[in-house]
gemmi code that builds the backbone of each chain (N, CA, C; Angstrom):
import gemmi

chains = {
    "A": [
        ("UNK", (100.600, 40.681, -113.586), (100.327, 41.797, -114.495), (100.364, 43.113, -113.736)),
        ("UNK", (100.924, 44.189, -114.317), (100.933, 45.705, -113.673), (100.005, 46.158, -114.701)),
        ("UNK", (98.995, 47.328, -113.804), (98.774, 48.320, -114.468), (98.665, 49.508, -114.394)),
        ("UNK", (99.400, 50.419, -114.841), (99.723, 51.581, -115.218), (98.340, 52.668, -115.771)),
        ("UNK", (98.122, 53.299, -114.959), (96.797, 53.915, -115.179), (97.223, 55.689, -114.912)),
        ("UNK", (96.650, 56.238, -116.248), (97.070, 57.945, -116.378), (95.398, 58.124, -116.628)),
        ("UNK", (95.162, 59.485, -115.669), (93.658, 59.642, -115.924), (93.859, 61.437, -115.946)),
        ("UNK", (93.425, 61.790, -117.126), (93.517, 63.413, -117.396), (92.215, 63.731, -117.701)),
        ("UNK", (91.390, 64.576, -116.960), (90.041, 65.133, -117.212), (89.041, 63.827, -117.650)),
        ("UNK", (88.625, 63.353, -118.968), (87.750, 61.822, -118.979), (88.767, 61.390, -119.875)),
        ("UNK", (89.629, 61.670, -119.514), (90.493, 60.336, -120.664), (91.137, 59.738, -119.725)),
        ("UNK", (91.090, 58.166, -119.764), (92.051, 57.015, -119.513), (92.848, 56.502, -120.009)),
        ("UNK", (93.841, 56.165, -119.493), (95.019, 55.836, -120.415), (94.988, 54.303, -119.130)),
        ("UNK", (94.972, 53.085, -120.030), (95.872, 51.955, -119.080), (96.303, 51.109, -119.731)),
        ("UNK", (97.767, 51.068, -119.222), (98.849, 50.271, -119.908), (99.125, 49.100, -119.300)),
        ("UNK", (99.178, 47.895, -120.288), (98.918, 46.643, -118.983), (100.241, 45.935, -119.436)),
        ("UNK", (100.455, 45.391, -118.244), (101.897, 44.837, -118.505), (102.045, 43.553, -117.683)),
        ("UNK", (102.697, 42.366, -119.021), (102.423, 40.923, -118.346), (101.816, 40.130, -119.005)),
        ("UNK", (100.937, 39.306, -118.079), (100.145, 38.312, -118.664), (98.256, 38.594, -118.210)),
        ("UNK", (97.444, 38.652, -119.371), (96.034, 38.882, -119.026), (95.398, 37.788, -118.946)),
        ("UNK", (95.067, 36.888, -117.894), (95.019, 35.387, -117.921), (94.120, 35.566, -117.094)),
        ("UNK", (93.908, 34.064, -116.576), (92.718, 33.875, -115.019), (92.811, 34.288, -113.972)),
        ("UNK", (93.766, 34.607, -113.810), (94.751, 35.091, -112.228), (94.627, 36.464, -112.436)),
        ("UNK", (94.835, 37.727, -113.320), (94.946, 39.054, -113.240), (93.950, 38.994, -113.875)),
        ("UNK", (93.299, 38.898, -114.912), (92.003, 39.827, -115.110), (91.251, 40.559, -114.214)),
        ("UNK", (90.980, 39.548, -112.720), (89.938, 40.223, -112.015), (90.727, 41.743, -111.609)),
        ("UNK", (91.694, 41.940, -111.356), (92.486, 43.554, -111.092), (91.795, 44.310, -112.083)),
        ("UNK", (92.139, 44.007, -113.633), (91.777, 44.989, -114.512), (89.979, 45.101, -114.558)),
        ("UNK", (89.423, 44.204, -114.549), (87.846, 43.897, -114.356), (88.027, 45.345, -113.200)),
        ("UNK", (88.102, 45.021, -111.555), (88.238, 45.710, -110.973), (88.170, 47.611, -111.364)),
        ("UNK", (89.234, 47.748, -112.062), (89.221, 49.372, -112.692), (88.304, 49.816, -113.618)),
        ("UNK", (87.746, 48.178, -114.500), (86.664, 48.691, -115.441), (85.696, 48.969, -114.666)),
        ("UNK", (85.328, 48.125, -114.041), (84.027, 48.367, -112.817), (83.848, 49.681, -112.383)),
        ("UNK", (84.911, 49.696, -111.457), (85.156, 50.795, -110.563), (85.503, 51.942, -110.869)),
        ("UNK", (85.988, 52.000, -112.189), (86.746, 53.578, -112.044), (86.030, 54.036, -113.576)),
        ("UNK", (85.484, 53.631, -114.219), (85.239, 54.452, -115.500), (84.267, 55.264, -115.365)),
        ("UNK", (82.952, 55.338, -114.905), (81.826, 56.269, -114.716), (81.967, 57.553, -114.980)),
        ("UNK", (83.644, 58.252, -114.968), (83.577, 59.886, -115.724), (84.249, 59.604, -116.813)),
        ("UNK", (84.869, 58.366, -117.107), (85.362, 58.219, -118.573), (84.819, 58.661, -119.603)),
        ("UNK", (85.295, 59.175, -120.502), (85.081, 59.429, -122.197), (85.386, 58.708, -123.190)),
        ("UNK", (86.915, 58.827, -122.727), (87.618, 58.216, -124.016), (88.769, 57.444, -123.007)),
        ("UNK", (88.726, 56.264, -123.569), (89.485, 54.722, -122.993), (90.568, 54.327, -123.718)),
        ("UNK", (91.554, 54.138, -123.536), (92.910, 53.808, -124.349), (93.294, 52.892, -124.215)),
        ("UNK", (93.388, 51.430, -124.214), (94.197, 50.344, -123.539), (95.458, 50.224, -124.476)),
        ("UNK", (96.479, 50.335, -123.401), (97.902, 50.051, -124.245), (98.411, 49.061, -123.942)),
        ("UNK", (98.491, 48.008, -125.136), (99.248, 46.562, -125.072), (100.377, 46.483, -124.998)),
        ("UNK", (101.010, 47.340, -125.426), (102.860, 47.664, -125.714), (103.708, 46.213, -124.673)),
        ("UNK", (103.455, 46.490, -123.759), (104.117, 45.373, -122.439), (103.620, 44.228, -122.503)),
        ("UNK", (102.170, 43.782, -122.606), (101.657, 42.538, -122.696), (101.975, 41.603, -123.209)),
        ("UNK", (102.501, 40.530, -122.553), (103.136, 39.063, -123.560), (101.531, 38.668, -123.997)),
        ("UNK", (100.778, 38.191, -122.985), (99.993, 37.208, -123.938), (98.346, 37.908, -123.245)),
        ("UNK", (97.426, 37.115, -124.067), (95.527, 37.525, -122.860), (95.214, 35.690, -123.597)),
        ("UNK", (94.411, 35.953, -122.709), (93.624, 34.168, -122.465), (92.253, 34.950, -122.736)),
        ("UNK", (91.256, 33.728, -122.600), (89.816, 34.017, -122.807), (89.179, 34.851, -121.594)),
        ("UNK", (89.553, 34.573, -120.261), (89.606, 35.724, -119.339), (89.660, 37.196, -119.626)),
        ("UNK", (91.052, 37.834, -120.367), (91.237, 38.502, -120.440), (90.001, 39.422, -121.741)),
        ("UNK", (89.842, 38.415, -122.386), (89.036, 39.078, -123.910), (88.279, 39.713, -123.025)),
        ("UNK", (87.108, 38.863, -121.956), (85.858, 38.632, -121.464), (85.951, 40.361, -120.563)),
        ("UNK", (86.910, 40.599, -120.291), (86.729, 42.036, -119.616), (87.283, 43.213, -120.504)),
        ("UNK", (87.868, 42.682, -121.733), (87.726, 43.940, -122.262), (86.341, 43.911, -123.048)),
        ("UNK", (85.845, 42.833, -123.319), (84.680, 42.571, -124.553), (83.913, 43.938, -123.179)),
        ("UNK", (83.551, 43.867, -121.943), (82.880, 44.379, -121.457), (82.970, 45.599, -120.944)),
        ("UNK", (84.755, 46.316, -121.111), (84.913, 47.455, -121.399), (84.310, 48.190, -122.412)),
        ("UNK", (84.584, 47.733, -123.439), (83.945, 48.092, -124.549), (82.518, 48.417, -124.705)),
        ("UNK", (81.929, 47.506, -123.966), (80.234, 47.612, -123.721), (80.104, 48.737, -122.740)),
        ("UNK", (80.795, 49.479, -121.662), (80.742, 50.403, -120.839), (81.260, 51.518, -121.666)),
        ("UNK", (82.319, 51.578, -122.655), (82.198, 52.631, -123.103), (81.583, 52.830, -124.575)),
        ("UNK", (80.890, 51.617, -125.065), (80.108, 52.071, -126.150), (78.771, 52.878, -125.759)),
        ("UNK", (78.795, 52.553, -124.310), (77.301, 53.622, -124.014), (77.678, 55.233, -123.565)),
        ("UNK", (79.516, 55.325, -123.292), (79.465, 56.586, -122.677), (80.718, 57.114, -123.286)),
        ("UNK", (81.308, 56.835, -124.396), (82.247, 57.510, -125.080), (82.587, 56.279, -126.233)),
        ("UNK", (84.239, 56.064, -125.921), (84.624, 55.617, -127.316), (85.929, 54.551, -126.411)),
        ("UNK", (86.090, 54.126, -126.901), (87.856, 52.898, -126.560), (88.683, 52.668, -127.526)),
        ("UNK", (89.755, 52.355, -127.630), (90.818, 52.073, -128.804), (91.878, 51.061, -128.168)),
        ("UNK", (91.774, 50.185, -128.455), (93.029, 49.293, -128.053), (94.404, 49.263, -128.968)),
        ("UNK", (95.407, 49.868, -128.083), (96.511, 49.936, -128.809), (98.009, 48.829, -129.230)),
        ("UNK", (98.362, 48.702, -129.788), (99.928, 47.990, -130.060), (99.785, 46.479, -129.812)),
        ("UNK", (98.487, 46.028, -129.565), (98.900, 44.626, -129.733), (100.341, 43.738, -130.458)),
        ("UNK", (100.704, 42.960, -129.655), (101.620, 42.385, -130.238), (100.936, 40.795, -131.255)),
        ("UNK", (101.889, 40.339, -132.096), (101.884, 39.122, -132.771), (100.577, 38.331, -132.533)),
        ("UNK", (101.139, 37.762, -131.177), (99.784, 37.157, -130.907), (99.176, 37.176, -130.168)),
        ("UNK", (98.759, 38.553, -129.544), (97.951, 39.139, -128.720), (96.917, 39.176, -130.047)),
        ("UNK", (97.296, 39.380, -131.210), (96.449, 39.807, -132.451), (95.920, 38.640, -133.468)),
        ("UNK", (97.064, 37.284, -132.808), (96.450, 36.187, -133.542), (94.841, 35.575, -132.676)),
        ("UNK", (94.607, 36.834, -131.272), (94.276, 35.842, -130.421), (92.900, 36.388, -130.927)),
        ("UNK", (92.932, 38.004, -131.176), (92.129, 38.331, -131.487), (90.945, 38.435, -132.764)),
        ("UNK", (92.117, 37.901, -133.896), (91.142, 37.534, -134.961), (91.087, 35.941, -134.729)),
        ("UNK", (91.328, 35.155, -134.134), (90.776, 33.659, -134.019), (89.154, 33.777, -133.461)),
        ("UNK", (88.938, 34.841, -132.587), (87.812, 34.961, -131.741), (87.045, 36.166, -132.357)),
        ("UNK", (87.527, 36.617, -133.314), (86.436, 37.805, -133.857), (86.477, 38.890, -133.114)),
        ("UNK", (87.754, 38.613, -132.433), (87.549, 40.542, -131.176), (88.144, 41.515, -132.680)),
        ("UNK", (88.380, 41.249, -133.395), (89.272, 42.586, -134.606), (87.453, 43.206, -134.697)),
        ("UNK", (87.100, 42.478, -134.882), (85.277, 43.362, -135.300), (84.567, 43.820, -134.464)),
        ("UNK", (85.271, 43.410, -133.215), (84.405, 44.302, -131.911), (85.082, 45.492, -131.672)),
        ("UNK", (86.296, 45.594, -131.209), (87.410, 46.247, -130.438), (87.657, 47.440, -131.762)),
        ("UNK", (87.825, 48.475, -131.590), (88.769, 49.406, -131.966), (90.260, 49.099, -131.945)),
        ("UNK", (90.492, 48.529, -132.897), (92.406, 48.065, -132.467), (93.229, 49.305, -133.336)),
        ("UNK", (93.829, 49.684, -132.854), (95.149, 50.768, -133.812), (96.003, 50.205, -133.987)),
    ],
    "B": [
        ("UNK", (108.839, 11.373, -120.395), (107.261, 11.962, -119.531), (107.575, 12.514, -118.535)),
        ("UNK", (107.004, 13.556, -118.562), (107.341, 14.495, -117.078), (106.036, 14.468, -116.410)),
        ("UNK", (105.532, 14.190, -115.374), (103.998, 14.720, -114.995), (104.081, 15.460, -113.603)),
        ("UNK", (102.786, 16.396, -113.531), (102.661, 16.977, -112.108), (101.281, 17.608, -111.521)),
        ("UNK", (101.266, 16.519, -110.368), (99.493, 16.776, -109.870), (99.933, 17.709, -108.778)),
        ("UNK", (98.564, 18.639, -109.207), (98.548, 19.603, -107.911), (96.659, 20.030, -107.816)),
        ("UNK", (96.902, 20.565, -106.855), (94.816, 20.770, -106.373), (94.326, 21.655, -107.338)),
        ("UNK", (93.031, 21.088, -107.829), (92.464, 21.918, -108.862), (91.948, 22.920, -108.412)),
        ("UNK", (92.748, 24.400, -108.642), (92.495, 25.586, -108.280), (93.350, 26.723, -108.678)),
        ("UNK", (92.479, 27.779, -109.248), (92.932, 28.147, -110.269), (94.819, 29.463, -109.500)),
        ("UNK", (95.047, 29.113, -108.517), (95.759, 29.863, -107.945), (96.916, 28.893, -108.233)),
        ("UNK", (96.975, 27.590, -109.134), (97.735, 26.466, -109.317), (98.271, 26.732, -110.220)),
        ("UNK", (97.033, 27.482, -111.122), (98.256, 27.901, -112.369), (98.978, 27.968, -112.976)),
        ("UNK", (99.780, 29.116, -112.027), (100.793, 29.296, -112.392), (102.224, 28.440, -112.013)),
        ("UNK", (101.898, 27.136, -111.676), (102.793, 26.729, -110.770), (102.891, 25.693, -112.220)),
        ("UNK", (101.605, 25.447, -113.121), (101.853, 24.290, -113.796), (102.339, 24.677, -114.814)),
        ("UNK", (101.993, 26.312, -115.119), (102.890, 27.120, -116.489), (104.017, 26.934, -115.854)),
        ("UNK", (104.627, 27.311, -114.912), (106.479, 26.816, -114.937), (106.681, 25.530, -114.878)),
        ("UNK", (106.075, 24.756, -114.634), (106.296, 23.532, -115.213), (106.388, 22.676, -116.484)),
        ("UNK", (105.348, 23.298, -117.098), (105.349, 23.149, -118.557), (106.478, 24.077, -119.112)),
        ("UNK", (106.681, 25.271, -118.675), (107.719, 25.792, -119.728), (109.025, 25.547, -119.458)),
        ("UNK", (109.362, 25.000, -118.166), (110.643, 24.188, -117.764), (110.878, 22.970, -118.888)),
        ("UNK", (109.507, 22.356, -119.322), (110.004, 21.032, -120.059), (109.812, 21.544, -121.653)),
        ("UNK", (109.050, 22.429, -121.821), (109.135, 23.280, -123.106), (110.872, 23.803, -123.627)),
        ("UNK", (111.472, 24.421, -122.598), (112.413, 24.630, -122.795), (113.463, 23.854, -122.926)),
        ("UNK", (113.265, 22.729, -122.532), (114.468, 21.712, -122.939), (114.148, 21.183, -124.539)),
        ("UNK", (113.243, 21.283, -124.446), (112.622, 21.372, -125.956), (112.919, 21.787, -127.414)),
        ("UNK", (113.411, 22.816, -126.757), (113.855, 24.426, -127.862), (112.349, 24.553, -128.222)),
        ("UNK", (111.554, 24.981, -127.775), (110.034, 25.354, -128.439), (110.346, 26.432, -128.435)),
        ("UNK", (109.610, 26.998, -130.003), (110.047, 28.397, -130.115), (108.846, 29.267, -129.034)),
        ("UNK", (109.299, 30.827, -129.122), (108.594, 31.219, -128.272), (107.129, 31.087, -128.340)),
        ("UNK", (106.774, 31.876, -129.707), (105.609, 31.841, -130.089), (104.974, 30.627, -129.848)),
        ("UNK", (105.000, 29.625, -129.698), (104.458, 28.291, -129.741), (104.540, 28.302, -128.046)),
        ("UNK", (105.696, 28.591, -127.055), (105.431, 28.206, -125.888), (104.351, 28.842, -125.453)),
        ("UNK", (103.984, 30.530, -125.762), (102.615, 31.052, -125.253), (101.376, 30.964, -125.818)),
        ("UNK", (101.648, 30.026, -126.941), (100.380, 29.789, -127.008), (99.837, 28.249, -126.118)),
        ("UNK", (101.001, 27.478, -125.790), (100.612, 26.571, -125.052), (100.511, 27.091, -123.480)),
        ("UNK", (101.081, 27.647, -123.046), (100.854, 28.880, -121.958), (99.476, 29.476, -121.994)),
        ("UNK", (98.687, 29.580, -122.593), (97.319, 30.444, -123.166), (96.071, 29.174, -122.930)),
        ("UNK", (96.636, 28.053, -123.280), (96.167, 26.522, -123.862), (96.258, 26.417, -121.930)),
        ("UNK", (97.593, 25.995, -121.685), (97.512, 25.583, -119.869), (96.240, 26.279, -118.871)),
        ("UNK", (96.316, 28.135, -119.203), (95.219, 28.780, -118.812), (93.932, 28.467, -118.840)),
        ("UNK", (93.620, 28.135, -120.097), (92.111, 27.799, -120.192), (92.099, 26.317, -119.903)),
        ("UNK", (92.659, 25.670, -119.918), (92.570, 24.178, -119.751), (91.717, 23.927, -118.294)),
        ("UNK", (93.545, 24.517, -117.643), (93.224, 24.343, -115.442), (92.385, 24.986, -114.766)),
        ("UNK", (92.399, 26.618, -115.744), (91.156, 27.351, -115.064), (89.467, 26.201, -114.983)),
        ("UNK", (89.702, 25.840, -116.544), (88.144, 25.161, -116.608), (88.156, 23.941, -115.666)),
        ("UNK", (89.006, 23.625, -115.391), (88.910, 22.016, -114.223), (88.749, 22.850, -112.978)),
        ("UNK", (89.673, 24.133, -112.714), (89.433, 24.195, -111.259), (87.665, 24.774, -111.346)),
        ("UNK", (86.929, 25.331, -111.967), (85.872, 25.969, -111.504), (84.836, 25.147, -111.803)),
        ("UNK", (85.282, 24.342, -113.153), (83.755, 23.309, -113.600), (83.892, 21.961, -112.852)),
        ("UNK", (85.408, 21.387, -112.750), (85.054, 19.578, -112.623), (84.841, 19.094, -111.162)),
        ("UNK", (84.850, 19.912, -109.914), (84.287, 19.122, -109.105), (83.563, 20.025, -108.271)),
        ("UNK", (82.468, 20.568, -108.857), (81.763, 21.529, -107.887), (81.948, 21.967, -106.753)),
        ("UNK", (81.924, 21.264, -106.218), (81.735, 22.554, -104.452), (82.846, 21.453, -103.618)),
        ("UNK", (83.381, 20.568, -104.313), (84.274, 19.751, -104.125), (85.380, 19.765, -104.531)),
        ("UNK", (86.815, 19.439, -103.768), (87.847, 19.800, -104.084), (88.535, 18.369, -105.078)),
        ("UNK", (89.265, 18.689, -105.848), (90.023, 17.401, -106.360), (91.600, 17.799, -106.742)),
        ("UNK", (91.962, 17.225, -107.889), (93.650, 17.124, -108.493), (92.829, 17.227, -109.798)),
        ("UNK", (94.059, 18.197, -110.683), (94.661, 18.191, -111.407), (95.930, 17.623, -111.788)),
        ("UNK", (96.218, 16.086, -112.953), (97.288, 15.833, -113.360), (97.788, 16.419, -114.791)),
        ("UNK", (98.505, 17.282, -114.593), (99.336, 17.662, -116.462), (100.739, 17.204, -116.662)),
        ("UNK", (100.422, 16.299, -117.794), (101.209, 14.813, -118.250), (102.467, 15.631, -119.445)),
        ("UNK", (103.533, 15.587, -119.680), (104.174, 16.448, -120.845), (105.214, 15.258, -121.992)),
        ("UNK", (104.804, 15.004, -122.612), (105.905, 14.430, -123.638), (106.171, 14.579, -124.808)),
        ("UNK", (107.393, 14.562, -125.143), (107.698, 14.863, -126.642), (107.328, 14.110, -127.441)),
        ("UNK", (106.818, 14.537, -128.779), (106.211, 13.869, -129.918), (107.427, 12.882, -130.660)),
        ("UNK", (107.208, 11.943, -130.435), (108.114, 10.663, -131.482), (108.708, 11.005, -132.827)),
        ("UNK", (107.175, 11.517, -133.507), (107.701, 11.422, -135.002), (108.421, 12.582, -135.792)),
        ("UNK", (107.823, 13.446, -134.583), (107.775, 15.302, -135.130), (108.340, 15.793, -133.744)),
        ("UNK", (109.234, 17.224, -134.114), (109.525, 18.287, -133.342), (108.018, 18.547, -133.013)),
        ("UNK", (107.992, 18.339, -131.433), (106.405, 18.798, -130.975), (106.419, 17.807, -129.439)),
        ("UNK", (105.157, 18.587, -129.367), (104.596, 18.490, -127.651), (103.224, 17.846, -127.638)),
        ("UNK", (103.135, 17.281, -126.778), (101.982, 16.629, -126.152), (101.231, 16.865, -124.748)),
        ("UNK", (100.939, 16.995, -124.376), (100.212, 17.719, -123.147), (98.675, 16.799, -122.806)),
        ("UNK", (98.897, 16.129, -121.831), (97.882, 15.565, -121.440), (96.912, 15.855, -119.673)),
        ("UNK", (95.969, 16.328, -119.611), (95.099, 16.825, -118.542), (94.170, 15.934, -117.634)),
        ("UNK", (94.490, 15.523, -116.795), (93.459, 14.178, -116.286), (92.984, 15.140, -115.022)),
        ("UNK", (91.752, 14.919, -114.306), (91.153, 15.141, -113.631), (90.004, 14.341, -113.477)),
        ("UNK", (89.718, 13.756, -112.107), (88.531, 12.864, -111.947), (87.072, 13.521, -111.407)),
        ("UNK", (86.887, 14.392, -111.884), (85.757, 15.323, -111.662), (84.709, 15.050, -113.061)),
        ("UNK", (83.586, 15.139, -112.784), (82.151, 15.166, -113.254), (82.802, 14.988, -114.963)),
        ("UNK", (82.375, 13.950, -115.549), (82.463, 13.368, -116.870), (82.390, 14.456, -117.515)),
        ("UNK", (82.966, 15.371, -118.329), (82.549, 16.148, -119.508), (83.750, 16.671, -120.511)),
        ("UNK", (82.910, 16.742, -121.779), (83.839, 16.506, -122.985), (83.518, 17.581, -123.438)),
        ("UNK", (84.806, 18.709, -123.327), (84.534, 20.084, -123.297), (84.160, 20.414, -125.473)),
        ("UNK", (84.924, 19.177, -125.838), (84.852, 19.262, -127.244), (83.455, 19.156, -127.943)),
        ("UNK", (82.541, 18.982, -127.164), (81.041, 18.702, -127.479), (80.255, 19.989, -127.513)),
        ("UNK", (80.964, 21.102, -126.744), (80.235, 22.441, -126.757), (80.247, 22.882, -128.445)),
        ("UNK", (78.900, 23.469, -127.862), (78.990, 24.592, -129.288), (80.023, 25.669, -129.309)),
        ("UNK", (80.454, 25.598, -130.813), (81.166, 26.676, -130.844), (81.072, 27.967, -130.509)),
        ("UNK", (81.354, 29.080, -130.009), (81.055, 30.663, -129.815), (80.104, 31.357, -131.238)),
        ("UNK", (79.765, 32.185, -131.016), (79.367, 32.912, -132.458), (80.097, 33.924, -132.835)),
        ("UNK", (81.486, 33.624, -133.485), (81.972, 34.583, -133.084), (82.074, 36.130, -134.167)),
        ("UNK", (80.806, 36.054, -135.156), (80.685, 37.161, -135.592), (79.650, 37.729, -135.592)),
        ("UNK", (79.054, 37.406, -133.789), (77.693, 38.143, -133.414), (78.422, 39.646, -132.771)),
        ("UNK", (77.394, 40.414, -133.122), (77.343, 41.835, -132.591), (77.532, 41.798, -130.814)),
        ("UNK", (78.689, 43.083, -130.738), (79.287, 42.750, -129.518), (78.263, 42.501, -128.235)),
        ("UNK", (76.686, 43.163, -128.451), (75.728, 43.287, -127.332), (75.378, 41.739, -127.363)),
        ("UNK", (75.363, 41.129, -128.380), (74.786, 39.544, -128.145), (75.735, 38.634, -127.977)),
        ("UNK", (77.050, 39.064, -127.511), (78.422, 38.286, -127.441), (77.997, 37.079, -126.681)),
        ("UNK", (77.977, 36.208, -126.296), (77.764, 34.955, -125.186), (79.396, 35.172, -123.982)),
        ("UNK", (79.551, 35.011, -123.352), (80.881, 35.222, -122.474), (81.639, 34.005, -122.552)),
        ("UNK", (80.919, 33.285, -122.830), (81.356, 31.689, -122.368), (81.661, 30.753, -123.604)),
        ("UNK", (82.499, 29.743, -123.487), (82.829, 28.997, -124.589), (84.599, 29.435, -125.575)),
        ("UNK", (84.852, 30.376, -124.891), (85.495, 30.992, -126.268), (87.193, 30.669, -125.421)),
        ("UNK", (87.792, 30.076, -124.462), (88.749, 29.889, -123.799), (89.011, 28.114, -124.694)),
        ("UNK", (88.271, 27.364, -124.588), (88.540, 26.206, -125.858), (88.265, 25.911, -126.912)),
        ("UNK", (87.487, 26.978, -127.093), (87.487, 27.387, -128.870), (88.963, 27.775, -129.416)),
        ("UNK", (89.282, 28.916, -128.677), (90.801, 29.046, -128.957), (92.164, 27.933, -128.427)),
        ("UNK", (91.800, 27.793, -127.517), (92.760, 26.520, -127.642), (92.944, 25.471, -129.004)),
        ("UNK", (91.543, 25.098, -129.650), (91.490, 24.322, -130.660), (91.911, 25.120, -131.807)),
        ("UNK", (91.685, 26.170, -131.596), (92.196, 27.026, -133.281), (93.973, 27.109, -133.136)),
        ("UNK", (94.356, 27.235, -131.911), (96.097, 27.301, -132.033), (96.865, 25.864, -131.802)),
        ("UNK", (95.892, 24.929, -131.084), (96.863, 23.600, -131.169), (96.236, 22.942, -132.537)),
        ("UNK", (97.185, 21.861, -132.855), (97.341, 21.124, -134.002), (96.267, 20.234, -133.846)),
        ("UNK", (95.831, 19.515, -132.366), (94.912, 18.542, -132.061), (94.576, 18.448, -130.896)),
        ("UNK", (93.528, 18.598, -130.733), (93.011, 18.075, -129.354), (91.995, 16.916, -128.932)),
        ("UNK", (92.195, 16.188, -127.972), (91.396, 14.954, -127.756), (90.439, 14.793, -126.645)),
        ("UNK", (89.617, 14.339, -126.368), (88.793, 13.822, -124.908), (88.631, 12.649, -125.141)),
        ("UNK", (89.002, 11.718, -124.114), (88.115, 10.653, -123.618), (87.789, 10.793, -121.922)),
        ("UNK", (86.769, 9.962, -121.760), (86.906, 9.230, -120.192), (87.059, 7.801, -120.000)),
        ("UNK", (88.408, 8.170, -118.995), (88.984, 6.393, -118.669), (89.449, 6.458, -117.633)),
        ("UNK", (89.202, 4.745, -116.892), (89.390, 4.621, -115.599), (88.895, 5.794, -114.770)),
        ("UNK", (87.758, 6.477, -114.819), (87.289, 7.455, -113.471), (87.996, 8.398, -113.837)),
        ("UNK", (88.383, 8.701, -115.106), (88.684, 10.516, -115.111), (88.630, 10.579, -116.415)),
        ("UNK", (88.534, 12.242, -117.076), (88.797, 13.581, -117.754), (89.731, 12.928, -118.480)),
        ("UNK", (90.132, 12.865, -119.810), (91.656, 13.126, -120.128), (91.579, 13.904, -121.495)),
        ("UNK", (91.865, 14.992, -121.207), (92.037, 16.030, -122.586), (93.546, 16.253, -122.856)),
        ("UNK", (94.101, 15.588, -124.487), (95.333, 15.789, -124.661), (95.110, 17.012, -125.709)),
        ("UNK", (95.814, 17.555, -125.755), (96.376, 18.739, -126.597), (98.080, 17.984, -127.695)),
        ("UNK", (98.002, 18.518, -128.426), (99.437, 18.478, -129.316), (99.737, 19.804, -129.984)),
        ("UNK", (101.061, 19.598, -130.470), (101.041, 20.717, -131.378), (102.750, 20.913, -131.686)),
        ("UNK", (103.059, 20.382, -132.634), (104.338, 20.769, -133.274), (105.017, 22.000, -133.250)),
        ("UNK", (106.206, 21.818, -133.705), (106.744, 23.520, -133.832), (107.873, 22.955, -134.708)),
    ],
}
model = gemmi.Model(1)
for chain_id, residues in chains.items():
    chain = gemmi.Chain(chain_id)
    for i, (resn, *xyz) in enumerate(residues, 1):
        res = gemmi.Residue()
        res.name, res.seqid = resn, gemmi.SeqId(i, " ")
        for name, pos in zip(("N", "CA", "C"), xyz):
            atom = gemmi.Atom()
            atom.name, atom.element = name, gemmi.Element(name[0])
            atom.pos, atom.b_iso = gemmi.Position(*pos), 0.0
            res.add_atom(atom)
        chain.add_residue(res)
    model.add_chain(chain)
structure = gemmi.Structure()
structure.add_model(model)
structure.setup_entities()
């Protein structure tokens, strides 16, 4: 997985590209950890992403929890079944999806 | 039958997704169906390499054959690590409020919502979780 990270004043932009599985999550975990603390506003762009596993939910479920205390998130462009993955598991009612 | 053991660890992975999608593809499995069995391989090997032999190393075997009656796949998981029948967990909750989310459980919950069937027994000294699923 690549990720593509644009950071302008507190906005994040990261575009993930690949597969969000057991093997790459910990990278993106990594940036949630590490880099959001002046974040505002969080963008994740799916556009590139073939697929996310239960790994992958598990660190955005906890993005989300970092920026429900200090701004806002929106997850963007999910594909097919990046979106079947997400209403099987109830992420459509957590996540901000566009 | 195609099969292929390698050490349960999750850096194996990816070695058993090209394996599976090597025999997927002779298949003609459509795409959509190969990543979700791709998604299915993930949570499967991850959960053997970290749960089935604690602080102990073992094998992972993933077994592949085509379904007889139906266009479809079979996928079978043996590992001889600590007896457990992942199908016995409780389900996730999955329309609790995101602060009371649980983390855990929700990698074979979804496996069971996208394959057609999934099985456990234990025989002869191991694990065997088959998966199916037509296309």
């Amino acid at each position: 997985m690549q990720i593509n990270k644009t950071k302008k004043e507190d906005e994040m932009i990261l575009e993930l590209e690949g597969r969000l599985d057991t093997m790459t999550a910990p990278e993106l975990e990594k940036v949630i950890n590490g880099e959001l603390s002046d974040v505002r506003k969080l963008t994740v762009d799916l556009a590139k992403l073939e697929y996310i596993s239960s790994a992958g939910l598990r660190v955005l479920l906890s993005a989300q929890k970092i920026m429900n205390k200090q701004g806002s998130m929106v997850v963007l462009h999910a594909n097919e079944l990046i979106m079947e993955v997400f209403e099987v598991t109830g992420f459509t009612d957590i996540l901000n999806i566009q | 039958m195609k099969e292929l053991t390698v050490e349960a660890r999750v850096e194996q992975i990816e070695t058993v997704t090209e394996f599976v999608n090597a025999e997927l593809e002779k298949l003609d499995c459509p795409m959509k169906v190969r990543i979700q069995i791709d998604i299915a391989v993930d949570e499967i090997v991850s959960n053997i390499a970290y749960y089935a032999y604690g602080e102990k190393t073992g094998s992972v075997t993933v077994r592949i054959e085509a379904l007889q009656e139906e266009n479809g796949v079979q996928l079978m998981f043996l590992d001889a690590g600590v007896p457990y029948d992942p199908l016995t967990r409780q389900d996730p909750d999955i329309s609790a409020d995101i602060e009371e989310r649980k983390e855990g459980g929700l990698g074979i919950f979804l496996v069971r919502k996208t394959m057609d069937d999934m099985k456990y027994e234990y025989k002869d000294g191991q694990n065997c979780l088959t998966i199916r699923k037509s296309f």
